[in-house]
N, C-alpha and C positions, 0 to 999 in steps of 0.2 A: 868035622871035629866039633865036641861039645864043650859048652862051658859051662862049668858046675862052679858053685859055691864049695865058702873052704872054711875053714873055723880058725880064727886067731889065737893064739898062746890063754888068753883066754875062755876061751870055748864059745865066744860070740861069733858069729858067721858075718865075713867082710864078702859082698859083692863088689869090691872097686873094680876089680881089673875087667869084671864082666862090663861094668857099666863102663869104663874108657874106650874096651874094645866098642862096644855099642856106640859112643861118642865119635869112636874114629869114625866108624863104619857110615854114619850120619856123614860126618865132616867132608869123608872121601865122595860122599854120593851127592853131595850139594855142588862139590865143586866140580865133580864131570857134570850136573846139569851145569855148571855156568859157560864151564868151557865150550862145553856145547852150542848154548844160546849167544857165546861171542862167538863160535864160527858160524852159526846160523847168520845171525848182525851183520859179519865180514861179509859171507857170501851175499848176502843182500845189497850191501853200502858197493858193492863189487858190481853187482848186475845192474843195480840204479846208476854207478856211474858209467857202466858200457852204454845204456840206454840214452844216457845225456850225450856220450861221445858219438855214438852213432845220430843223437838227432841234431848236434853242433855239426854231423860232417855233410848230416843228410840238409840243413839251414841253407852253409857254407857254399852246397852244391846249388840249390837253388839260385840264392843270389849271384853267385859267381855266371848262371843261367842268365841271367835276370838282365844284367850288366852286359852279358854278350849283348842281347838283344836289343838293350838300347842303342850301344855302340852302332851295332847294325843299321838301325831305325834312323839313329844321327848320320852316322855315313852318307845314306841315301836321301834325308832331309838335305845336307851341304851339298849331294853330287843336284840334287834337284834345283838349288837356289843358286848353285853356279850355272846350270842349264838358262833358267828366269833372268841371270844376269846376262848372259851373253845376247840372250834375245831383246834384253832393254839396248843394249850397247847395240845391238845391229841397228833396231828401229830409230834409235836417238840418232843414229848417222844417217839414218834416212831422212829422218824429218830434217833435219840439220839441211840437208842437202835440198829438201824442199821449200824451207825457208829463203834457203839462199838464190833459188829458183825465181820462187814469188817476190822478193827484193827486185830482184836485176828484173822482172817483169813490171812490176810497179814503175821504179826507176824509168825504164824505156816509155809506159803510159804517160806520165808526168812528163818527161821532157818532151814527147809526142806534146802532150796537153798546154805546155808553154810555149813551144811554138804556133799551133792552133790559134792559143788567145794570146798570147806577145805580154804576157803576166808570168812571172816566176812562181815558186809555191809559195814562198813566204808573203810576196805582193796577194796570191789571191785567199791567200789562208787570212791576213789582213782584212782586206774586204771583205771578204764573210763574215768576220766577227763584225768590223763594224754595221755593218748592212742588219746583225743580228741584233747590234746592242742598240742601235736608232731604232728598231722595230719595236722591243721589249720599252723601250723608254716610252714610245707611244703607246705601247697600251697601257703602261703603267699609270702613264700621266693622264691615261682618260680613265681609267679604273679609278684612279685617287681624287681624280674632279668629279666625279660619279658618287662616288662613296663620302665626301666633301659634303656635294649639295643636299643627299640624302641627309648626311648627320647637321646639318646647318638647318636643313628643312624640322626637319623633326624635335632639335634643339630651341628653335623657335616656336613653334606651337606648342611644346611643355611647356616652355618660359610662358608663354601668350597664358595658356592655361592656369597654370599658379599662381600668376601676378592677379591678371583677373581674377580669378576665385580668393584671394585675399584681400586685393581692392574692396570689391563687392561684401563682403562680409563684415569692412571697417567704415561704419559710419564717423566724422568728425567736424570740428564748428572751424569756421572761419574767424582767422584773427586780423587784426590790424597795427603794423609796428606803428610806431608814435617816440618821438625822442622828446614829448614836449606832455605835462599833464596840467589837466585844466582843471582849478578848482574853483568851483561856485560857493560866492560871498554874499551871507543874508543881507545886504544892501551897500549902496556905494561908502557910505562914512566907514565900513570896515578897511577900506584902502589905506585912508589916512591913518588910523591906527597900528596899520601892516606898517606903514613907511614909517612915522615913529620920526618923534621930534626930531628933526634935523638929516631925518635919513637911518638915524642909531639903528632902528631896529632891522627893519631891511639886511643894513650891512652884518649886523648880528648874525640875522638867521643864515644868510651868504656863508657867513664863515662858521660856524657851527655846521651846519647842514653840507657845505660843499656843492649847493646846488642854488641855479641863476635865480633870480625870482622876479620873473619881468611883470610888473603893474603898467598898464595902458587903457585906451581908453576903451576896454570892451566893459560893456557896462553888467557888473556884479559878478567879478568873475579876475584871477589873477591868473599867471601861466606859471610852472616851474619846469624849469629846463637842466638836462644833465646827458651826458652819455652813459652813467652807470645806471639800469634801470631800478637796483636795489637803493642806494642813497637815493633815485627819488622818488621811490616809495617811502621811505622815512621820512624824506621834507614831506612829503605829503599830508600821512597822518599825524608831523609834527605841527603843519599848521593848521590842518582840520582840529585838532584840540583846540588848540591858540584861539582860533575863532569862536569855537562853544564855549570855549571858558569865559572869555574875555578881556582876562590880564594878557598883554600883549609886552614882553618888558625882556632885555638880554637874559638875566638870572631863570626865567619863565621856559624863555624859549630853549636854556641850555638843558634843566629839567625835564620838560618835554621831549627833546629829543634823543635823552639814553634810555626815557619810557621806549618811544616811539621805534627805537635802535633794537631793544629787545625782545617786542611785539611782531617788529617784521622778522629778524632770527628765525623764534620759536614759529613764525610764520612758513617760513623756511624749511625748516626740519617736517614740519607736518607735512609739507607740498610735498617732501622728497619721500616721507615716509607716506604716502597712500599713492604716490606713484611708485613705489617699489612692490604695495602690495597691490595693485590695481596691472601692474605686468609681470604679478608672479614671481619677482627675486627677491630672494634674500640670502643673508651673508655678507652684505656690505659695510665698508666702513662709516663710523658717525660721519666721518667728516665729509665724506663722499656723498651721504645723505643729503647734508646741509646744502654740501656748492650744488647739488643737484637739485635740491628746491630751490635754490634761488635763480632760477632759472625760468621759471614760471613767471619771472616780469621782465624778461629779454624776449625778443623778437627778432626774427632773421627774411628779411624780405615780407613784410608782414603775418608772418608763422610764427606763433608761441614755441619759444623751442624748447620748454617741457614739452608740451603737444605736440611737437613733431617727434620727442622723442620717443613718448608711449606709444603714439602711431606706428614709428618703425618699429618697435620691439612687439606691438602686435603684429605688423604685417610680415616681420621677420621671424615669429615664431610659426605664425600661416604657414609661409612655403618652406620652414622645414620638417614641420608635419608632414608635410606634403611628399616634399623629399625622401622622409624619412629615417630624417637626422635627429638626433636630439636637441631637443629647441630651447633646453633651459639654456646656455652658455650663450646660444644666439641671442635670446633677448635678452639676456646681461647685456653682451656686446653692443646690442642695437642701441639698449635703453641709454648708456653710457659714452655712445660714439660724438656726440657733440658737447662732452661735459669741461672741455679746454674752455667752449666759447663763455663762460662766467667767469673768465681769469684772465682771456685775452688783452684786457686794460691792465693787467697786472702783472704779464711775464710777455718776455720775446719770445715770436714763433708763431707760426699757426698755431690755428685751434687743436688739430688733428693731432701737433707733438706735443701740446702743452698738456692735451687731455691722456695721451696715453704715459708721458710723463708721471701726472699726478693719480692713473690707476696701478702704476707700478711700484709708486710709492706709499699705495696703502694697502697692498698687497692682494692686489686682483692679477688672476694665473697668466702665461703666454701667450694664452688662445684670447683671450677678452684685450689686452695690452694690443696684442700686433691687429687685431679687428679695427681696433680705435684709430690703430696708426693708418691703419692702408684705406683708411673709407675714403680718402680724396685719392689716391695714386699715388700720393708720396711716398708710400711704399708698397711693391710689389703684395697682394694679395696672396699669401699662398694656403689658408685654409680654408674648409668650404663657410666655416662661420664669420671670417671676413668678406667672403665672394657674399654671401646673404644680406650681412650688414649692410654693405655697398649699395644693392641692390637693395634692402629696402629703404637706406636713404633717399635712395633717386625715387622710388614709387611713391615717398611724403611730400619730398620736395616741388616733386615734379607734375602731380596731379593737377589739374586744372582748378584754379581755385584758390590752391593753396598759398602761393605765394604773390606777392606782388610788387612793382620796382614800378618808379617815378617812369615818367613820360620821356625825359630827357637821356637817363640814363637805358632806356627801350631802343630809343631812337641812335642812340653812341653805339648800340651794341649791336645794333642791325647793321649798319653801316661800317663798321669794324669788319665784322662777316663778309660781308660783302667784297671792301678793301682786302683782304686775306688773300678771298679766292682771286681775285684781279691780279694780283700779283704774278700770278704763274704763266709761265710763255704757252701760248696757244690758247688761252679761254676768249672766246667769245662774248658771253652775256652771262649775268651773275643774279640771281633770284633766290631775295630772302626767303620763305614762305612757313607758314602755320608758325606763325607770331616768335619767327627766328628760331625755330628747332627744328628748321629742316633749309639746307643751303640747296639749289639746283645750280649746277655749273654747264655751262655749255661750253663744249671746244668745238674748234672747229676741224673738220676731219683731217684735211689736207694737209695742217700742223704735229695732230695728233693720232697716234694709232691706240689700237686698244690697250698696250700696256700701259704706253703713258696715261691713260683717260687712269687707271689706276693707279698708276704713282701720284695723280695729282690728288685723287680721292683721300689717299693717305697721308699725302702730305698737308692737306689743308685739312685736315680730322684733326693732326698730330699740332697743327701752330695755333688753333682754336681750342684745343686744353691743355696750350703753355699759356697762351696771350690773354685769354677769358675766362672769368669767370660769371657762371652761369647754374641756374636749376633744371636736374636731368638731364636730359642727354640730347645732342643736337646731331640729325644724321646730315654727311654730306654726299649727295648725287652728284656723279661725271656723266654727263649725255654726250656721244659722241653718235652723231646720225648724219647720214649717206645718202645727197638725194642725184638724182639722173634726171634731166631734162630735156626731153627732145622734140625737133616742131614738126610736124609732117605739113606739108602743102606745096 
């Protein structure tokens, strides 16, 4: 069928109805392709999900595979570890049964065995150990007396060594204590001027000065006497003026001696300050300075005891060089361990407490304070810069030379030692020797064995530095010897 054009009431030609049919004809043909390409779509979304369903069932089958076969695998793991346990449980009743075996045969040995030796097990289990631990304690006790004399040996010859190598190194002057100063007067008429109409002036200087002023008849020459040696250092230089001047009168002499008061001072301060720098310390208090120069006119056993005290702060910064210690602290402590004794007329106490007292009070550290305190034993030593200090006091004290003590008070102290060791039950004969720093005791054997030869050793060490005092160190020997006599004829 065609379709033709048609002419309207006006003679114009309308194509609508061609072009609608054409529109339809479109419209029809678009929509059989769409239905088309959704049944194409469907059948697809269709085979892709057979596809999924077959490989969820072909998954499902696998695992479900998969699962058996563990099952299985475990089955026969369990049927296995029950086999494994049955065989533990057989052998565990064996052993069991072998134990109980070996018991009851033990058991039979053992009572076999105490009858044999007529000892129980507990009785011989006993002596075994003891028989083990008397054994052990003997080697022990000769290991440790071994190991003892080795470290004693050897403890001795370093000491031997270091003392001597700072001995040797420290040259120093010999001093002489004196409680008494002589001064030389350009002729005798100076005397009667000293004494002074009636006695006045004498008694003057007496009492201004606080020191004795004995006139006698040694010709050109007065004595003055004191126990402080600083005031009589000031009478001194107060009457060495007196004398060059001439004016001899109380007004004179009280003048004279707050010159002379603050001559010795600043005298003072200088000693202390070139002994501070001549042993290397500083950081000291003023006033530590001062009591420490005025020490440089006290004497201890004929020993200056500023110069004893540079000496030990030399000999004690020596051996811990040596050591390996640091030696500044040391020779603080050394140079400061006898600084009580310029106070000792002036407080209770030993030197040792009165000095460490007054370096705590101007603010010198623990280690230099407890140094001070423990150089006599009055208190336990426990740093190595006490143990040094100690030790070089005894090596100033103690050298040959250094100090010296009257004839009388030699002769008390020997025979003191002597009386000591007597004391003790069992000594025989008793021998001062090397000028009383060294006691020989003799026992006699058949009193004494060798321990006791050692308790006595100790105990007369230990009552000679309660009872004496003394420089360095004084060793005590126990001889205890064994002799055998026989006469053949």
């Amino acid at each position: 069928m065609g379709i033709s054009a048609g002419t309207g009431p006006g003679g114009s030609l309308v194509p609508v109805a061609g072009s609608a049919v054409l529109l339809l004809l479109v419209v029809v043909a678009a929509a059989g392709l769409a239905i088309r390409r959704l049944r194409a779509a469907r059948r697809g979304a269709l085979a892709e999900a057979e596809q999924a369903r077959r490989w969820a069932e072909e998954q499902s089958a696998r695992q479900r595979t998969e699962l058996a076969r563990r099952e299985e695998d475990m089955a026969e793991e369990l049927r296995r570890l029950r086999r494994r346990e049955d065989e533990l449980a057989e052998r565990s009743a064996e052993l069991e049964q072998s134990r109980g075996e070996a018991e009851a045969l033990v058991a039979r040995r053992a009572a076999a065995l105490e009858r044999a030796a007529g000892l129980s097990a507990e009785q011989a289990r006993a002596e075994l150990l003891r028989e083990a631990e008397d054994s052990a304690r003997r080697e022990a006790a000769v290991t440790v007396r071994e190991i003892e004399r080795e470290a004693r040996e050897e403890g001795e010859r370093r000491a031997r060594d270091i003392v001597a190598g700072a001995v040797q190194r420290l040259a120093t002057e010999q001093t002489a204590e004196s409680a008494v100063t002589v001064l030389r007067l350009p002729n005798e008429d100076m005397k009667g001027r000293i004494i002074g109409r009636e006695g006045r002036n004498i008694r003057a200087f007496e009492a201004v000065t606080g020191v004795n002023l004995i006139v006698d008849d040694t010709p050109e020459s007065v004595q003055l006497s004191c126990f402080d040696p600083v005031r009589r250092e000031t009478a001194r230089l107060t009457l060495e003026q007196l004398v060059e001047d001439g004016r001899i009168h109380p007004t004179r002499i009280e003048s004279l001696y707050e010159r002379s008061r603050e001559e010795v001072g600043q005298s003072c301060v200088r000693a202390g300050e070139d002994a501070l720098l001549e042993a290397r310390v500083d950081g000291v208090h003023p006033e530590l300075v001062r009591t420490l120069g005025s020490l440089r006119y006290r004497a201890s056993y004929g020993q200056n005891v500023l110069g004893h005290l540079l000496e030990s702060a030399h000999l004690a910064g020596m051996m811990a060089a040596e050591l390996g210690v640091d030696p500044e602290p040391v020779r603080r402590a050394a140079l400061l361990h006898d600084i009580g004794k310029a106070l000792t007329h002036e407080s209770e106490g030993s030197h040792a407490a009165v000095g460490a007292e007054l370096a705590r009070r101007y603010g010198e550290s623990a280690e230099v304070v407890h140094a001070i305190a423990a150089h006599h034993n009055e208190v336990d030593p426990r740093t190595v810069t006490a143990v040094l200090t100690q030790a070089a006091d005894g090596c100033s004290g103690g050298r040959p030379g250094a100090r010296k003590e009257s004839l009388e008070l030699y002769v008390r102290r020997l025979a003191r030692l002597e009386e000591i060791a007597r004391s003790h039950e069992g000594v025989a004969e008793v021998f001062a020797m090397q000028a009383g720093r060294e006691v020989r005791v003799m026992v006699r054997p058949d009193a004494v064995d060798d321990l006791g030869a050692e308790l006595i050793a100790r105990e007369v060490a230990r009552q000679v530095s309660t009872e004496l005092t003394y420089p360095g160190q004084i060793r005590v020997t126990v001889v205890r010897e064994s002799r055998a006599t026989a006469v053949a004829g």
